[in-house]
C-alpha positions in Angstrom: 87.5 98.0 46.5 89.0 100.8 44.2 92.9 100.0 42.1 95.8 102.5 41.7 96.4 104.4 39.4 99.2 106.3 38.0 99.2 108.7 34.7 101.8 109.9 33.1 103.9 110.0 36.6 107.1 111.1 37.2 108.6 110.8 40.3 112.6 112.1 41.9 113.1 115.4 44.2 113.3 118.8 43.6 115.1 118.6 40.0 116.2 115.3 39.8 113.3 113.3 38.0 114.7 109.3 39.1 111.6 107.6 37.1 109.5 109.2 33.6 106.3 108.7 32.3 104.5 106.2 34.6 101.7 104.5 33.7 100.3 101.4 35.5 97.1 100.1 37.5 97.4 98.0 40.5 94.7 95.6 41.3 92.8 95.6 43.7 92.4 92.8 46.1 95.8 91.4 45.4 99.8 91.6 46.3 101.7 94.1 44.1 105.7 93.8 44.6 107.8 96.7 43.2 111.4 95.5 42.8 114.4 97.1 41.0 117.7 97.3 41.2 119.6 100.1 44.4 118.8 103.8 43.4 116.1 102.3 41.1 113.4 104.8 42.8 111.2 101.8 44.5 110.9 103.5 47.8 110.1 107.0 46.0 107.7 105.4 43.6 106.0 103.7 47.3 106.4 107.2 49.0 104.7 109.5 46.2 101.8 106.5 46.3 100.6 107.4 49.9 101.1 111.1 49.8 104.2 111.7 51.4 106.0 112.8 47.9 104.8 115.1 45.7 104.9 114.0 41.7 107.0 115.8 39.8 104.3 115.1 36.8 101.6 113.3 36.2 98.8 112.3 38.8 97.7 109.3 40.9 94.5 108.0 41.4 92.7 106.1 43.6 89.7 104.5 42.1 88.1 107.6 40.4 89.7 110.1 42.5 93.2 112.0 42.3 95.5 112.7 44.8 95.7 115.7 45.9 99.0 116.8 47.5 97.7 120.3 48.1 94.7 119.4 50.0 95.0 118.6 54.2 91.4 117.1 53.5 91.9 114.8 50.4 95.2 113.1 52.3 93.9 112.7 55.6 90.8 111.0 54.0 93.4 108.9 52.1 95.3 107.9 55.7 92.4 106.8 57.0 92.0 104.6 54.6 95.6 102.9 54.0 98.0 101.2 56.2 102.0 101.4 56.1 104.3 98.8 57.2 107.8 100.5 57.2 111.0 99.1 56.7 112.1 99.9 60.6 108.9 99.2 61.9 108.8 102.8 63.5 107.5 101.8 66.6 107.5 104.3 69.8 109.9 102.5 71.7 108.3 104.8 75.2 104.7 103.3 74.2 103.6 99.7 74.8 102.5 97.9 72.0 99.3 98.0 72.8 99.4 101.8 72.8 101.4 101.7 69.1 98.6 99.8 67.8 96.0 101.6 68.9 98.1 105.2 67.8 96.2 105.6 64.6 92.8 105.2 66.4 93.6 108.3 68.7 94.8 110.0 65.6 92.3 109.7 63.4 89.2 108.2 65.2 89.4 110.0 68.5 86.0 109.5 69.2 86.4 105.8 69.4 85.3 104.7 72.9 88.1 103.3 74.7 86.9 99.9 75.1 85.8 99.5 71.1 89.9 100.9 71.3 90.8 97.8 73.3 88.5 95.2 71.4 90.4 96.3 68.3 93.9 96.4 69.2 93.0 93.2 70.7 91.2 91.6 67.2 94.4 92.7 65.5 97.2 91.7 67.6 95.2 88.0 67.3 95.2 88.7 63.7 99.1 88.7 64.0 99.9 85.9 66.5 100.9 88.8 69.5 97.9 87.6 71.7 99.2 88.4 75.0 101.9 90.8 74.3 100.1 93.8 74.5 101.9 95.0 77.8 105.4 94.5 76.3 107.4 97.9 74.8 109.1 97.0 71.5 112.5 96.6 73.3 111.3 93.5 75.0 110.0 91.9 71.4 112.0 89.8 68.7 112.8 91.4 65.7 109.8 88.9 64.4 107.6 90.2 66.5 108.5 94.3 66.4 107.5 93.4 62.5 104.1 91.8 63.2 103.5 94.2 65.9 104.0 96.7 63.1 102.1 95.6 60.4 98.9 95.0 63.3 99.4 98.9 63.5 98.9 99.2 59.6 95.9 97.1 59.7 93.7 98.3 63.0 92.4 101.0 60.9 90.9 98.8 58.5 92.4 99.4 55.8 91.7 98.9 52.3 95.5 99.0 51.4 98.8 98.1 53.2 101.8 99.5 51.8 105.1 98.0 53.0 108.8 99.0 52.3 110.9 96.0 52.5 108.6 94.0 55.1 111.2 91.7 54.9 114.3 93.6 55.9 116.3 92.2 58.9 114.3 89.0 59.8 116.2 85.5 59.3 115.1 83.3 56.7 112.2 81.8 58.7 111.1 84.3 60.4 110.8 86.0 56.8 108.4 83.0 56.0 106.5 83.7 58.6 106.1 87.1 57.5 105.5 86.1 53.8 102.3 84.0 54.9 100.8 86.6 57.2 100.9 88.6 54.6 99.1 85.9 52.6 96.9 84.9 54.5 95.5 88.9 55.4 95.4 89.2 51.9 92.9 86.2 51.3 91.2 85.8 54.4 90.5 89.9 54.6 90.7 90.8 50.8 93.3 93.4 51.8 95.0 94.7 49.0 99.2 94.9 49.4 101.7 96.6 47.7 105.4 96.0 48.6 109.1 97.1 48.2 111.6 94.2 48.6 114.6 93.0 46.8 114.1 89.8 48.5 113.5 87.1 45.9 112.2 84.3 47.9 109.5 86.8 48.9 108.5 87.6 45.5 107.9 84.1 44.9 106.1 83.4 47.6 103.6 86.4 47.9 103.7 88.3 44.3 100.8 88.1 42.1 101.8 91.3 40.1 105.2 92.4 40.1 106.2 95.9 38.9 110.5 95.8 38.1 111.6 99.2 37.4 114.8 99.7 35.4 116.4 102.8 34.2 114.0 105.9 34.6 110.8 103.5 34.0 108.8 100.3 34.3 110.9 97.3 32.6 108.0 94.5 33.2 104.7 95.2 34.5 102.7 91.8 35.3 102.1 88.5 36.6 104.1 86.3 38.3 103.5 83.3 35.6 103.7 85.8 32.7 107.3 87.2 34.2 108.6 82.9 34.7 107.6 82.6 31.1 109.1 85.3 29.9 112.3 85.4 27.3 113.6 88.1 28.4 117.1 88.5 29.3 117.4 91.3 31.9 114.4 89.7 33.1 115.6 86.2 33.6 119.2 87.4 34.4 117.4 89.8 37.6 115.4 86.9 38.9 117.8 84.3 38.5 120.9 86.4 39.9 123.1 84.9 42.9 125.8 88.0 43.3 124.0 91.1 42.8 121.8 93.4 45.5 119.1 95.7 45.5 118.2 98.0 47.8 
């Protein structure tokens, strides 16, 4: 299992640069959550990770290799190989939910036999708790279960990495502690490694064992969730602690 890298990184859109000089590994095998403050550049950060921004500077690697942005090859190797849970779940309300699941099989692994297709979607959606709901179209689902029905998407590829941008988002309190210990146990029980956008706090708790807070136009604390409880720091405290203020 290969970390991230990033080098030197800056990240923003056309000329506006939102975050400078980027330098950080993600471990492998473990739960990375990016928080910061709204407009901080988390979701950009998440976006230029997987592909789908181009760096204004710098490079990121996976393992030994570097991103390419230029090359159709190098990123559709790299989507095979990743899984994104996104914010809205971006399910196609006209498919089923079998048939959403089992999208990034027909995409990229179109040779898979249809019913090595169906034993998958199947293994996953167990994975998830949504045995049996395979005929329903996301319409007929709980916001709970549109969310777990996305991230069984994310994972039917096999993936080595799940990005998610603000998993969270939307679900009631327990519904989002649900979420928090799927996400847990996938990460133990399959060795998957996560890395997620969320400004909520009782999630960081819960699920962070590295936590990357970005302040300004770069990284304000890079590290563990013990080492960021210890800490003295005063923005650091004051962000964790805070009852009034939001992030996006």
């Amino acid at each position: 299992m290969e970390n991230i890298r990033a080098v030197d990184l800056d990240v923003g859109y056309g000329r506006e640069t939102i975050l400078r000089n980027l330098n950080f590994t993600l471990p492998p095998g473990r739960i990375t959550v990016i928080v910061g403050e709204s407009g901080s550049g988390k979701s950009t950060l998440l976006k230029t990770m997987i592909g789908l921004t181009r760096p204004l500077r710098g490079d990121v690697y996976w393992g030994e290799e570097r991103i390419d942005y230029d090359s159709e090859r190098i990123l559709g190797a790299l989507y095979r190989r990743i899984g994104v849970l996104y914010q809205n779940n971006a399910l196609l309300n006209s498919l089923t939910l079998y048939e959403n699941v089992a999208l990034p099989i027909r995409i990229h692994r179109p040779e898979t036999p249809r019913t090595a297709e169906a034993d998958r979607v199947r293994e996953v959606l167990g994975m998830v708790g949504l045995v049996g709901a395979d005929h329903k179209y996301p319409f007929e689902l709980s916001g709970g279960m549109r969310k777990r029905g996305a991230l069984a998407r994310s994972m039917v590829l096999g993936p080595e990495i799940v990005f998610c941008d603000e998993p969270s988002a939307g679900l009631d309190p327990l519904t989002a502690l649900g979420l928090d210990d799927l996400l847990r146990s996938l990460q133990r029980s399959r060795g998957v490694t996560f890395v997620a956008v969320t400004h909520e706090l009782r999630s960081i708790g819960r699920i962070a064992d590295r936590i990357l807070l970005l302040r300004g136009d770069g990284i304000h604390f890079d590290g563990t969730l013990a080492e960021m409880e210890a800490s003295e720091d005063e923005y650091l405290r004051s962000f964790f602690l805070r009852t009034d203020r939001h992030a996006d």
